[in-house]
mmCIF file as gemmi writes it, N, C-alpha and C atoms, coordinates in Angstrom:
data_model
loop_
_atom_site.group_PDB
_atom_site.id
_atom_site.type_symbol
_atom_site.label_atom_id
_atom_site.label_alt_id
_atom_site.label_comp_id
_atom_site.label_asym_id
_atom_site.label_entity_id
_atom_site.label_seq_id
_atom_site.pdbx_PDB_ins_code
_atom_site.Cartn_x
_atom_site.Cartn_y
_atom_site.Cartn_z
_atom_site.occupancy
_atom_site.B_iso_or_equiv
_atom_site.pdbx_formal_charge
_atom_site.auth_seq_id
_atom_site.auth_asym_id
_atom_site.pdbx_PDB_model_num
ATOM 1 N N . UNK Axp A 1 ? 13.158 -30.47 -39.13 1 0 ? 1 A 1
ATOM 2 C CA . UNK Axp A 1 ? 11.82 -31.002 -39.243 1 0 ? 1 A 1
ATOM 3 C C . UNK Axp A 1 ? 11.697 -32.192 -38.302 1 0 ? 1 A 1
ATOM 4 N N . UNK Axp A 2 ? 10.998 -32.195 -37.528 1 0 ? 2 A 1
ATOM 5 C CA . UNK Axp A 2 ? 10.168 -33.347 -36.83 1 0 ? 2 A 1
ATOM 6 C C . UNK Axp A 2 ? 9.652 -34.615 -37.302 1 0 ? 2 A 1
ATOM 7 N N . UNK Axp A 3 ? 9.674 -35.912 -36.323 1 0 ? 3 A 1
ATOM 8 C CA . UNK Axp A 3 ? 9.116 -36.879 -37.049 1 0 ? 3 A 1
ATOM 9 C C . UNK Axp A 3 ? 7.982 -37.041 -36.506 1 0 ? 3 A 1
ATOM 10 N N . UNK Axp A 4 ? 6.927 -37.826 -36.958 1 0 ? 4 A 1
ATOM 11 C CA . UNK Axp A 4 ? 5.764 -38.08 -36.355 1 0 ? 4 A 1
ATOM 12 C C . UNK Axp A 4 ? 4.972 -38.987 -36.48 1 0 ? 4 A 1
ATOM 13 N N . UNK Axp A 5 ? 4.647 -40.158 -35.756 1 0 ? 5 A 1
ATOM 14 C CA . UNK Axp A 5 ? 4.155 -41.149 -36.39 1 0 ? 5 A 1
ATOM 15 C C . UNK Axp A 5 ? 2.715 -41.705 -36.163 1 0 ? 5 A 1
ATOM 16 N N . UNK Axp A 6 ? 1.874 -42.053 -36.675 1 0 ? 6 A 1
ATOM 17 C CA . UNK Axp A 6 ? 0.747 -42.155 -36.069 1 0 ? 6 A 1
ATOM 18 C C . UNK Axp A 6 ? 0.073 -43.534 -36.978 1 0 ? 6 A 1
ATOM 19 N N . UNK Axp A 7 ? -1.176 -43.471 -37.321 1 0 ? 7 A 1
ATOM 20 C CA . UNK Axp A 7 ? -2.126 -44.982 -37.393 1 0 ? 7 A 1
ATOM 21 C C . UNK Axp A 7 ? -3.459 -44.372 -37.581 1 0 ? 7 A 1
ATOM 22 N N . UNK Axp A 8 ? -3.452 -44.816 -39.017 1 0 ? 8 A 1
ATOM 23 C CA . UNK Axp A 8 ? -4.628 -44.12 -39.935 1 0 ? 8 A 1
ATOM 24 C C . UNK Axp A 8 ? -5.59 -45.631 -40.476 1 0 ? 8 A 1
ATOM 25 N N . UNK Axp A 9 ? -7.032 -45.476 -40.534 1 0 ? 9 A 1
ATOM 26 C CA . UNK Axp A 9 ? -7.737 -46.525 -40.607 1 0 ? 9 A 1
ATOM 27 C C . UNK Axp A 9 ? -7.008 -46.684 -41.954 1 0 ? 9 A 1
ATOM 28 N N . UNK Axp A 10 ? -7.685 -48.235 -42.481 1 0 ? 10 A 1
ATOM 29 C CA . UNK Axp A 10 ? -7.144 -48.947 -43.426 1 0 ? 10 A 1
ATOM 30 C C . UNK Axp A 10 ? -7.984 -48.023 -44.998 1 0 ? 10 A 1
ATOM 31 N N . UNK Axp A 11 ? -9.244 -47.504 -44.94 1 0 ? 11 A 1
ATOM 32 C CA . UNK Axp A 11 ? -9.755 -47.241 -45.971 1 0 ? 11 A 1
ATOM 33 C C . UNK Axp A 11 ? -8.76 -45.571 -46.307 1 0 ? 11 A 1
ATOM 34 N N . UNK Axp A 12 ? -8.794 -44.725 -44.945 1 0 ? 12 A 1
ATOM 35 C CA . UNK Axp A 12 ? -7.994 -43.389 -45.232 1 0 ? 12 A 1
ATOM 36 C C . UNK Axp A 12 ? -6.605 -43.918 -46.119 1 0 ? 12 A 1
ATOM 37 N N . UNK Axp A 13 ? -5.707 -44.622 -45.44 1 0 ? 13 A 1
ATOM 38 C CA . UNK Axp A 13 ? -4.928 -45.22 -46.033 1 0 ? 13 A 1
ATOM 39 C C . UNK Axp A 13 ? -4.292 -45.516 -47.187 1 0 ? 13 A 1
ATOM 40 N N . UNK Axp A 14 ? -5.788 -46.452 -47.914 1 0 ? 14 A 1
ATOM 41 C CA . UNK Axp A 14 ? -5.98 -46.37 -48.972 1 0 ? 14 A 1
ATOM 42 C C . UNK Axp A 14 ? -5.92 -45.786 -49.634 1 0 ? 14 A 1
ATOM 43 N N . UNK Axp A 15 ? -7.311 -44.376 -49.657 1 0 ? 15 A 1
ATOM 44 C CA . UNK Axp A 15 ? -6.937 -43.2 -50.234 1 0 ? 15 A 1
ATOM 45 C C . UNK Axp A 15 ? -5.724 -42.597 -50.317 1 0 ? 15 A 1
ATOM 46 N N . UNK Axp A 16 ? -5.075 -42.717 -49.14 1 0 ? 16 A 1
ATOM 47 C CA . UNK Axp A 16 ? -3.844 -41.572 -49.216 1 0 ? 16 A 1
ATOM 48 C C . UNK Axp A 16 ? -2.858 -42.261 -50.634 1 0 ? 16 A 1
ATOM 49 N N . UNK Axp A 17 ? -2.855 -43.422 -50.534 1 0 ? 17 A 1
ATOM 50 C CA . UNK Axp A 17 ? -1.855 -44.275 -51.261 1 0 ? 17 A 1
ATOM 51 C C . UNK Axp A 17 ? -2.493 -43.795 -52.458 1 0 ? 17 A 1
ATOM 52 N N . UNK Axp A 18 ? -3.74 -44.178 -52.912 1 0 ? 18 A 1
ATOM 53 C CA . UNK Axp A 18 ? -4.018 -43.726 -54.378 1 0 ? 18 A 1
ATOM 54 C C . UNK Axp A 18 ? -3.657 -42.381 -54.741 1 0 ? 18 A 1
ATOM 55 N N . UNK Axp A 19 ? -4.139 -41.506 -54.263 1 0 ? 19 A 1
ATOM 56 C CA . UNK Axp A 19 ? -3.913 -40.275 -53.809 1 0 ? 19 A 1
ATOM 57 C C . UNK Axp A 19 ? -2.519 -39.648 -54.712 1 0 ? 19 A 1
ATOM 58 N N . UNK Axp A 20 ? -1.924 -40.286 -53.164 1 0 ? 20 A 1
ATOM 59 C CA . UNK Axp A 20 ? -0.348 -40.01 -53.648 1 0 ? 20 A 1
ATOM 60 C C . UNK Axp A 20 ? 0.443 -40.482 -55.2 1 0 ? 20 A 1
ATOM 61 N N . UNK Axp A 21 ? -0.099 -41.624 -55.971 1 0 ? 21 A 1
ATOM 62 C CA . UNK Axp A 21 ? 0.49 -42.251 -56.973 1 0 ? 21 A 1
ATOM 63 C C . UNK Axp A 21 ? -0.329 -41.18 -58.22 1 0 ? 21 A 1
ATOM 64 N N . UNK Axp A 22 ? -1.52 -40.801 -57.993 1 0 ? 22 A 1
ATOM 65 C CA . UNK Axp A 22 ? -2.059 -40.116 -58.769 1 0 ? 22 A 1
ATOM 66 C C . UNK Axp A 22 ? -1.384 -38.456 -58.711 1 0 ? 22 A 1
ATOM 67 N N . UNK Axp A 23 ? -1.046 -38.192 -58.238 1 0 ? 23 A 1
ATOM 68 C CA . UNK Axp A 23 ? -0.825 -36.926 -57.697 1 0 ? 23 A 1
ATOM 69 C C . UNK Axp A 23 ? 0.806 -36.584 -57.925 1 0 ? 23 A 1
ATOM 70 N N . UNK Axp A 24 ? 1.271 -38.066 -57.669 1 0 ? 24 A 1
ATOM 71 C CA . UNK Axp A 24 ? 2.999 -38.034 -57.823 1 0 ? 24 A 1
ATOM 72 C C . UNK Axp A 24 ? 3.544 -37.574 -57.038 1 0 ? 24 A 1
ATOM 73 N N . UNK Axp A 25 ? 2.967 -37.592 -55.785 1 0 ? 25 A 1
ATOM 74 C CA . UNK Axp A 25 ? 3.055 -36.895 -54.377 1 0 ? 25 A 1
ATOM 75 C C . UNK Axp A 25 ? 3.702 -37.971 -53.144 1 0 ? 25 A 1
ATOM 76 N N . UNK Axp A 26 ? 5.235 -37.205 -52.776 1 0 ? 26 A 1
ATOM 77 C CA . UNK Axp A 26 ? 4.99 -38.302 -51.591 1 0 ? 26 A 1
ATOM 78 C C . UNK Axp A 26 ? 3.843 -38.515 -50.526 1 0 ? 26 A 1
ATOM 79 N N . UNK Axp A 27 ? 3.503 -39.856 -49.727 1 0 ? 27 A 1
ATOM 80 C CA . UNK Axp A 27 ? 2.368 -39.597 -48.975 1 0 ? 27 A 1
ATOM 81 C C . UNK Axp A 27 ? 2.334 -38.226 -47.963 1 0 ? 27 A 1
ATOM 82 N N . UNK Axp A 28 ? 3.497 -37.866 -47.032 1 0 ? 28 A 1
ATOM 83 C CA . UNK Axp A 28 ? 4.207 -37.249 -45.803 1 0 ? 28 A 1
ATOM 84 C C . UNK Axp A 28 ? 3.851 -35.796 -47.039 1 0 ? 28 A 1
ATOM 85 N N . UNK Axp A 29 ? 4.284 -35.584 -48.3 1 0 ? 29 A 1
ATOM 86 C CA . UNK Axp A 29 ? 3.568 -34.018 -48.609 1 0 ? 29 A 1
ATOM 87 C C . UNK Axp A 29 ? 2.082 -34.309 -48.554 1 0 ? 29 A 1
ATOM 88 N N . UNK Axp A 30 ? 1.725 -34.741 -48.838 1 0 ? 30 A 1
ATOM 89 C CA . UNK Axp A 30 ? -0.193 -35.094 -49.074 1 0 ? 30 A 1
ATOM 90 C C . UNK Axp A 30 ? -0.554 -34.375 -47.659 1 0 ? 30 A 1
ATOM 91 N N . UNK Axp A 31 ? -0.053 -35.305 -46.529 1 0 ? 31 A 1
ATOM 92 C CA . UNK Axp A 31 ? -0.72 -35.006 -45.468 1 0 ? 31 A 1
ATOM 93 C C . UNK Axp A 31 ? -0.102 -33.656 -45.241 1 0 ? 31 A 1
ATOM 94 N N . UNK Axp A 32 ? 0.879 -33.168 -45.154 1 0 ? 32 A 1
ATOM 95 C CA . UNK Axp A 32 ? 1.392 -31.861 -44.953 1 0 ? 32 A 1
ATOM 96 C C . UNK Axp A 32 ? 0.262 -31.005 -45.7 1 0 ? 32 A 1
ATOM 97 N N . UNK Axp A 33 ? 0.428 -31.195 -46.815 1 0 ? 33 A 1
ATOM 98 C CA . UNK Axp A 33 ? -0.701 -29.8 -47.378 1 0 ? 33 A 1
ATOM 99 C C . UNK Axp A 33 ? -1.965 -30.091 -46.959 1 0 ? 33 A 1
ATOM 100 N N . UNK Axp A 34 ? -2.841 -31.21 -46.815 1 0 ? 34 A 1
ATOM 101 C CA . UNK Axp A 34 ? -3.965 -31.593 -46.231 1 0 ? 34 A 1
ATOM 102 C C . UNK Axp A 34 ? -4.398 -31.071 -44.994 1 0 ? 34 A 1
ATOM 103 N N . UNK Axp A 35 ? -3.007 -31.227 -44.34 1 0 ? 35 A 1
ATOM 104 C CA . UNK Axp A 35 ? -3.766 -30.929 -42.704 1 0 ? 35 A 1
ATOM 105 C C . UNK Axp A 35 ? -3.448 -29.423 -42.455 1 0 ? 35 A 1
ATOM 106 N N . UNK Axp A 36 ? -2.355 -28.661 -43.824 1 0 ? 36 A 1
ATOM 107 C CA . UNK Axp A 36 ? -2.691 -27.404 -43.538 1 0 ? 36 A 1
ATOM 108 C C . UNK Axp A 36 ? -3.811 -26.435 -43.771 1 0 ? 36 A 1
ATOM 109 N N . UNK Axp A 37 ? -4.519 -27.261 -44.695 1 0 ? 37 A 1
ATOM 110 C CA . UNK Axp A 37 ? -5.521 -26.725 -45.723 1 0 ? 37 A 1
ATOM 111 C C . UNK Axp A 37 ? -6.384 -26.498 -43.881 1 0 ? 37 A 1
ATOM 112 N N . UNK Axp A 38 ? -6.558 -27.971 -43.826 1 0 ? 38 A 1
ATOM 113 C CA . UNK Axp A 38 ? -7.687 -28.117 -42.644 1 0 ? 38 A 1
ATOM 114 C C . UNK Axp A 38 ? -7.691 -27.651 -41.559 1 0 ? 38 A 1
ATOM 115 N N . UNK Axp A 39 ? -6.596 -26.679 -40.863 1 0 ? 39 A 1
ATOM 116 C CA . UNK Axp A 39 ? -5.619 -26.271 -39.875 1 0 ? 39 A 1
ATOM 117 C C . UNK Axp A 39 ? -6.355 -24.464 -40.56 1 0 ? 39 A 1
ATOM 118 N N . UNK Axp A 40 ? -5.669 -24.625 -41.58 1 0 ? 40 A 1
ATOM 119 C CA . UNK Axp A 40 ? -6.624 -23.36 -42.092 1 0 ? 40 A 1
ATOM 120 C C . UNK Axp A 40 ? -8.405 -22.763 -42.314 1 0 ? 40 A 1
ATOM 121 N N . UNK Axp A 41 ? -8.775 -24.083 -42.536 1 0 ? 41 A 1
ATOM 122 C CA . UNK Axp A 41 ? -10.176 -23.724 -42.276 1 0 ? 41 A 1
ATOM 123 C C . UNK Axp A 41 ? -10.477 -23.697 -40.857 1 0 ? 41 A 1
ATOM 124 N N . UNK Axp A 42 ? -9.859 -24.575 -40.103 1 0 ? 42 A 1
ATOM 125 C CA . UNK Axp A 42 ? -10.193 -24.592 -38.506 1 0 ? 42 A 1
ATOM 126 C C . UNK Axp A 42 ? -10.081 -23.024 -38.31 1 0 ? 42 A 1
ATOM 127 N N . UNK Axp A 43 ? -9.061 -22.392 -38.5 1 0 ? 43 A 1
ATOM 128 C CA . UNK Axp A 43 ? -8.549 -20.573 -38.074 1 0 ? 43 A 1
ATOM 129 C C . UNK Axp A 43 ? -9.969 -19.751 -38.663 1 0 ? 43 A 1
ATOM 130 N N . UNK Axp A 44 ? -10.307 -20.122 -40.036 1 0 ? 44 A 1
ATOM 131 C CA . UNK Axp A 44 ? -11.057 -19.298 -40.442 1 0 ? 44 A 1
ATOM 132 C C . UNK Axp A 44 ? -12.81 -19.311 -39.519 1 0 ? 44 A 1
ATOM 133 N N . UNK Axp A 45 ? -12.532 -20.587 -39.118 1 0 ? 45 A 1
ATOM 134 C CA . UNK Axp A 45 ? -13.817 -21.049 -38.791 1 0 ? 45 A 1
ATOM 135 C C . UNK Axp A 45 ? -13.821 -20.357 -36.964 1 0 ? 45 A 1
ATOM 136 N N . UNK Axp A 46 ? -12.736 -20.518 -36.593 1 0 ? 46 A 1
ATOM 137 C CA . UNK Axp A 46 ? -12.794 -19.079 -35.453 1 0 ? 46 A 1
ATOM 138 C C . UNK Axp A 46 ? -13 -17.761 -35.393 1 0 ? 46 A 1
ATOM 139 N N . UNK Axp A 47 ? -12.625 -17.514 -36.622 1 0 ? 47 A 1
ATOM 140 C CA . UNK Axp A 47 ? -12.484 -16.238 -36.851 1 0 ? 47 A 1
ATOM 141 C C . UNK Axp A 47 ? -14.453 -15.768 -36.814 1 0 ? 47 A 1
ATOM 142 N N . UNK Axp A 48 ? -14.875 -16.408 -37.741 1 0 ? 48 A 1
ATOM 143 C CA . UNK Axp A 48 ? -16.069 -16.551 -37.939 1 0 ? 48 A 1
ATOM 144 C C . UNK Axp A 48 ? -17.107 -16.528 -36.812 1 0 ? 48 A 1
ATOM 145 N N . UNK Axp A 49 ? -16.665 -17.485 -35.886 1 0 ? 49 A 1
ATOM 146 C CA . UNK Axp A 49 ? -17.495 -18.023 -34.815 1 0 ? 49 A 1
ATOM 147 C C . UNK Axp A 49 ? -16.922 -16.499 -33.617 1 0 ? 49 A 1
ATOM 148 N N . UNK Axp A 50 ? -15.882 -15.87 -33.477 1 0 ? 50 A 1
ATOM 149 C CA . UNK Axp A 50 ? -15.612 -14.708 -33.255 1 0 ? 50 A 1
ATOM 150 C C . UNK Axp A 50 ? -16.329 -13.266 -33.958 1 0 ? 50 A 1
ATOM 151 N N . UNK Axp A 51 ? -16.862 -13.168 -34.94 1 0 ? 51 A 1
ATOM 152 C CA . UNK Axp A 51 ? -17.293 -12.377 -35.802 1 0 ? 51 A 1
ATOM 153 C C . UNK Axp A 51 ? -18.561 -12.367 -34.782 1 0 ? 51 A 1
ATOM 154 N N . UNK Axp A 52 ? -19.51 -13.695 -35.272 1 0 ? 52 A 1
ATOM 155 C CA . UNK Axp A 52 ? -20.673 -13.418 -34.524 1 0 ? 52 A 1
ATOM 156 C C . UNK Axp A 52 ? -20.802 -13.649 -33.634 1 0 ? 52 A 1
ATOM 157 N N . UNK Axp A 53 ? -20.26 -14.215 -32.378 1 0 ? 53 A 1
ATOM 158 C CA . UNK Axp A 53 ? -20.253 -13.707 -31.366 1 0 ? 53 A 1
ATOM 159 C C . UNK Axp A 53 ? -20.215 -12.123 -30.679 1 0 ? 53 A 1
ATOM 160 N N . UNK Axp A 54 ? -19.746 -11.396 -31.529 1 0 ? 54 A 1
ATOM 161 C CA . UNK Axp A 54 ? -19.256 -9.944 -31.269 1 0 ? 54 A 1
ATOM 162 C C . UNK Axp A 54 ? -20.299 -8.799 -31.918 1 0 ? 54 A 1
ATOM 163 N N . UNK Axp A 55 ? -21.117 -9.581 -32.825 1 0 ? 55 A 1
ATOM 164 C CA . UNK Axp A 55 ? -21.733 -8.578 -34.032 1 0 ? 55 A 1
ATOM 165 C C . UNK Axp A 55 ? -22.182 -7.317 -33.156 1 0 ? 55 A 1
ATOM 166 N N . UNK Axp A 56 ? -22.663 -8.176 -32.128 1 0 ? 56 A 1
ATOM 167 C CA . UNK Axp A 56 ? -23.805 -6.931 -31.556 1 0 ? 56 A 1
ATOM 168 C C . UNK Axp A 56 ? -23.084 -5.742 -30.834 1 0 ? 56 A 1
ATOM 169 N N . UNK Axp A 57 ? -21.394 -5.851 -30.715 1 0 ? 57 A 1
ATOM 170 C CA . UNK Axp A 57 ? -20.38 -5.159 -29.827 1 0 ? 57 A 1
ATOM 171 C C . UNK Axp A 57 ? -20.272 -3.528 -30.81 1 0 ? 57 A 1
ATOM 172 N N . UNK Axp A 58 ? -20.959 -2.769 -30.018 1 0 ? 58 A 1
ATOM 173 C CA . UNK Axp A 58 ? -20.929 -1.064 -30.742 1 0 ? 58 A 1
ATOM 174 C C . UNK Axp A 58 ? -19.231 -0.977 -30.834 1 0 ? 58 A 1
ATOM 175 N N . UNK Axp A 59 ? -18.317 -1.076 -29.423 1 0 ? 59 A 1
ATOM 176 C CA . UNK Axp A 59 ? -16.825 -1.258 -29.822 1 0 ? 59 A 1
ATOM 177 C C . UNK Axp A 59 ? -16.318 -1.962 -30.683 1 0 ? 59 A 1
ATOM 178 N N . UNK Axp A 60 ? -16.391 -2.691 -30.917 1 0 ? 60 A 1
ATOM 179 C CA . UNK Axp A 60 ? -16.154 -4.022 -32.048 1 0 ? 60 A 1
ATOM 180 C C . UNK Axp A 60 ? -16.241 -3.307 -33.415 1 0 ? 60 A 1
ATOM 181 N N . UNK Axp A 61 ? -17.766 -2.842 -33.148 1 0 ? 61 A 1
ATOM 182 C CA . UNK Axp A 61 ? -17.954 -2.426 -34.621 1 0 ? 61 A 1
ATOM 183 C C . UNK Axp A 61 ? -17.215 -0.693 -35.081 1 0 ? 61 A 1
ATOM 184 N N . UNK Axp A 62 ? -17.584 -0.877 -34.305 1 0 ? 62 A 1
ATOM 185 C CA . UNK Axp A 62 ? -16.365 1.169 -34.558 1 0 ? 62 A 1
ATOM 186 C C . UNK Axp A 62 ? -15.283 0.651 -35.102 1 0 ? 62 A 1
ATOM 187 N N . UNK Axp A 63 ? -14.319 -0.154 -33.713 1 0 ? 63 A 1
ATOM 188 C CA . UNK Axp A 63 ? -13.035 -0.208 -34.441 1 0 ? 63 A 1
ATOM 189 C C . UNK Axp A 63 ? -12.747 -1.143 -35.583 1 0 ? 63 A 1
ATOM 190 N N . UNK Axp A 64 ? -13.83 -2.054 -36.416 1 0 ? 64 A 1
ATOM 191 C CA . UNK Axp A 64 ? -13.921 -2.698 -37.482 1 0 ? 64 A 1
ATOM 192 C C . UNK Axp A 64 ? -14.072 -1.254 -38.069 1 0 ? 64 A 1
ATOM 193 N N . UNK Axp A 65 ? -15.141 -0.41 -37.994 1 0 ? 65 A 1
ATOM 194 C CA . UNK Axp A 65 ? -15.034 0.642 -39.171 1 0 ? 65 A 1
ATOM 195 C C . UNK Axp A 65 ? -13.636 1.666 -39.366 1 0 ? 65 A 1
ATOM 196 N N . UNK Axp A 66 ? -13.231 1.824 -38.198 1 0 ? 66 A 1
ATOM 197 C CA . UNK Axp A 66 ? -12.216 2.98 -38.471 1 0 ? 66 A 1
ATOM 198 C C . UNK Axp A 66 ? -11.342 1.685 -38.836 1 0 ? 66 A 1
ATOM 199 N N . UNK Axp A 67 ? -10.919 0.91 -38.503 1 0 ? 67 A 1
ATOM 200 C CA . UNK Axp A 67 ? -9.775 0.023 -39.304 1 0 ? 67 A 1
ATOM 201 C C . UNK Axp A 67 ? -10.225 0.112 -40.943 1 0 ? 67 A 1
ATOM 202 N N . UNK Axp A 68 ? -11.646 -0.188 -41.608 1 0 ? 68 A 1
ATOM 203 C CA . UNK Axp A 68 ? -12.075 -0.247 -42.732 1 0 ? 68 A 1
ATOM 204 C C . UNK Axp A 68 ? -11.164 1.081 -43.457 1 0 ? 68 A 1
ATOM 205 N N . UNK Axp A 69 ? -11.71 2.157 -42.555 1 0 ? 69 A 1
ATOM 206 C CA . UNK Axp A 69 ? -11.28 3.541 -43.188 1 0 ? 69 A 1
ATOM 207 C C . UNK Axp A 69 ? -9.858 3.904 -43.526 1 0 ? 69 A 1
ATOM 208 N N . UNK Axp A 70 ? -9.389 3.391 -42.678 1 0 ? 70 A 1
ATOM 209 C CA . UNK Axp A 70 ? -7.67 3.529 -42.687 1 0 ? 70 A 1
ATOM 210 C C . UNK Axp A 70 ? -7.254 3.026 -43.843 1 0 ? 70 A 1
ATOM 211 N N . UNK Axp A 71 ? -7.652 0.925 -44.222 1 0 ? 71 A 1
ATOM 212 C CA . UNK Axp A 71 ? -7.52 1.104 -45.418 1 0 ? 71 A 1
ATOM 213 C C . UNK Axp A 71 ? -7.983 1.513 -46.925 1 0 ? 71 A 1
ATOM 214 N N . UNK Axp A 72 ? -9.173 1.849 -46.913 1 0 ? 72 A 1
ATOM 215 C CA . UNK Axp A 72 ? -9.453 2.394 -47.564 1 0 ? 72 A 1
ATOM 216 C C . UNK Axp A 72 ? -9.076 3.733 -48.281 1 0 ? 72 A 1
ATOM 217 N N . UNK Axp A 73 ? -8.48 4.683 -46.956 1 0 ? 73 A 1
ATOM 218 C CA . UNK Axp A 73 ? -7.469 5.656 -47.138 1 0 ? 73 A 1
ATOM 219 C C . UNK Axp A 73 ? -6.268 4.755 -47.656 1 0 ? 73 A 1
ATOM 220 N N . UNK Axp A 74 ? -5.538 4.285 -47.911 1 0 ? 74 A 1
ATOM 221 C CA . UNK Axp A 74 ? -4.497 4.127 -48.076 1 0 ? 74 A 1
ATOM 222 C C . UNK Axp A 74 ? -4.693 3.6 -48.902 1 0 ? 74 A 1
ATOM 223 N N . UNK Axp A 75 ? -5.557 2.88 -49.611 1 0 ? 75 A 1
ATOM 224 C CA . UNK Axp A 75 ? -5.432 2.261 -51.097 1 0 ? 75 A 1
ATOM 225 C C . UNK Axp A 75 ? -5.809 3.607 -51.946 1 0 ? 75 A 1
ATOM 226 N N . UNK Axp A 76 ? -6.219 4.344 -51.435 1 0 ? 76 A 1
ATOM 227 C CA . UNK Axp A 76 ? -6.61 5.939 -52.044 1 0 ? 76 A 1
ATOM 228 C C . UNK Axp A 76 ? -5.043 6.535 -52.468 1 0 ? 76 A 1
ATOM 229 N N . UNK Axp A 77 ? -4.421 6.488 -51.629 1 0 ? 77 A 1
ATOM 230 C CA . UNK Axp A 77 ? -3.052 6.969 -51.24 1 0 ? 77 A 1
ATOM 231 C C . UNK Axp A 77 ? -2.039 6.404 -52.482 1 0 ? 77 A 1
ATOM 232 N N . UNK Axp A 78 ? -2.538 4.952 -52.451 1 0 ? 78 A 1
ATOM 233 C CA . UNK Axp A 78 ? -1.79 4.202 -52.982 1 0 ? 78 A 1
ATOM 234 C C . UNK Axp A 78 ? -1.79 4.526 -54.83 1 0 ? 78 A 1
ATOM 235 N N . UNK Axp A 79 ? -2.945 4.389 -55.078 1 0 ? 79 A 1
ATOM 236 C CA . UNK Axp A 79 ? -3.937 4.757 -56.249 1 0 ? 79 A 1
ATOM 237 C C . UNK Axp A 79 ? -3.452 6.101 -56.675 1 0 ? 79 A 1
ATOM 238 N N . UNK Axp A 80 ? -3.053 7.063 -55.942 1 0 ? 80 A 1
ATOM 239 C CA . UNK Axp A 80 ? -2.783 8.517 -56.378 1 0 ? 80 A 1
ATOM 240 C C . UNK Axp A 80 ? -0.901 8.509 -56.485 1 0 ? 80 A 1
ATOM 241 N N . UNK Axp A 81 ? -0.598 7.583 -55.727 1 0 ? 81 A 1
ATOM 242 C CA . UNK Axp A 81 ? 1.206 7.328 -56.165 1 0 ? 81 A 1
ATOM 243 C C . UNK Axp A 81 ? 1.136 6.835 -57.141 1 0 ? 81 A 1
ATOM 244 N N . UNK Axp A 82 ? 0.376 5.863 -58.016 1 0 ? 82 A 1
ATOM 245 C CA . UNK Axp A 82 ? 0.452 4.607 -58.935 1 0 ? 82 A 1
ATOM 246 C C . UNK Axp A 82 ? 0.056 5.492 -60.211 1 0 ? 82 A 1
C-alpha cells in the first residue's frame, strides 16, 4: 500500500475527525471508502453520459438488444437447471 499525503481545509477536517470518532473509524479508512464511493459514482456518471450520447446509435442499440437477449436466455437456462 502506498502513502499519500495531502491538505484538507480546516472545516473538511473537522468533519472527517468527528466523523471518524463517531463511526470508530480510522480517518485513512473514512477517506478510503469515501473516495471510493465517489470514484464510483464518477464511473457511473460516464457510463451515463455514454448512454446518451449514443441513444440515437441503431448499432449501439442492436448490440444493447442482442446482449439483453443472451442474458435473458441464460437466466432461462439457468431457471430450467435450478
Amino acid at each position: 500500500m502506498s502513502t499519500f499525503t495531502s491538505t484538507l481545509p480546516d472545516q473538511l477536517l473537522e468533519q472527517l475527525n468527528d466523523y471518524s470518532k463517531k463511526l470508530k473509524m480510522p480517518k485513512n479508512k473514512l477517506i478510503q471508502k469515501a473516495l471510493t464511493l465517489y470514484l464510483d459514482q464518477l464511473e457511473r456518471a460516464e457510463y451515463v453520459r455514454s448512454y446518451r450520447k449514443h441513444k440515437d446509435d441503431a448499432d449501439i442499440l442492436a448490440m444493447a438488444e442482442e446482449g439483453m437477449t443472451h442474458y435473458l436466455n441464460q437466466l432461462d437456462v439457468e431457471d430450467e437447471a435450478g
